[in-house]
C-alpha positions, 0 to 999 in steps of 0.5 A: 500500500506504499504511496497510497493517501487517504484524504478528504475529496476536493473539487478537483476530485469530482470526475475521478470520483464520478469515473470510479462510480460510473465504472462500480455502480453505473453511475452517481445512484445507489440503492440501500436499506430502501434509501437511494444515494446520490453518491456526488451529495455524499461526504467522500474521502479519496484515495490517492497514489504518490502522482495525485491520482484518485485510486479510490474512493468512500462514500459516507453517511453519518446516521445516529450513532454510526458511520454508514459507508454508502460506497467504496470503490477501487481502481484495482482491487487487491491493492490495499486502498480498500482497506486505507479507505475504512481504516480512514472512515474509521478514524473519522467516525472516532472523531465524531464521537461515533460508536460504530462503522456499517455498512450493507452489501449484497447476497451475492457479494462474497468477495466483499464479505470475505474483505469486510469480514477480514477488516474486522465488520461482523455479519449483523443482520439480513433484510431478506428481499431488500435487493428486490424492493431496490430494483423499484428505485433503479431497475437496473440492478440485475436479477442475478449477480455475481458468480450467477447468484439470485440477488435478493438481499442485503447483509448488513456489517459493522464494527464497534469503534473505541474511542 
């Protein structure tokens, strides 16, 4: 992870941001627990390598007591920005007083339980059919994901925060 910086995102950051989500998400909407993000009116820390690139990106929600990471993304997964992206939610829901860092992922995302789950975010609960009352937000989501698994519900992860 040598180079990589994690920083609050500026201006000058907003088409690499909006790149990252177009590629990730097909663009700025999200769909979670029945709420649809527009991830550009979202707080956002980026990553960035020792040239100034945007590697990364997090987008946050703070929510009572909690952090909800809304959206995070890497240009190339594997490289450790993942993990500088919530390592730095982290330190800033600290900051804010907050007792815990979420987020929702979806059934068929197994590659990001094993990464959430491995940073320490625990399995929390499960809103059965979330995914399908989504597609009346953005109907796009499709019906079947990743390693061709129904999509249906959404997992939800956190981590208790020290102070």
């Amino acid at each position: 992870m040598g180079g990589i910086t994690v920083r609050e995102a500026g201006p000058d950051d907003r088409a690499a941001v909006d790149a990252l989500h177009e590629r990730e998400w097909g663009g700025p909407y999200v769909v979670a627990h029945d709420v649809r993000y527009d991830l550009r009116t979202l707080p956002t820390l980026v990553a960035v390598d020792g040239a100034g690139a945007v590697v990364g990106a997090l987008a946050h929600h703070r929510e009572a007591d909690g952090l909800e990471v809304v959206s995070v993304v890497a240009a190339v997964p594997g490289g450790g920005v993942g993990t500088a992206l919530l390592d730095a939610a982290a330190a800033t829901a600290r900051a804010a007083g907050l007792a815990r860092l979420w987020l929702i992922t979806t059934n068929d995302n197994l590659r990001a339980l094993r990464f959430y789950q491995r940073r320490g975010l625990r399995l929390v609960g499960v809103d059965r059919g979330a995914v399908d009352r989504a597609r009346r937000l953005k109907p796009e989501i499709p019906l079947v994901g990743e390693d061709g698994i129904p999509l249906h519900d959404e997992l939800i992860l956190e981590r208790r925060l020290t102070p």
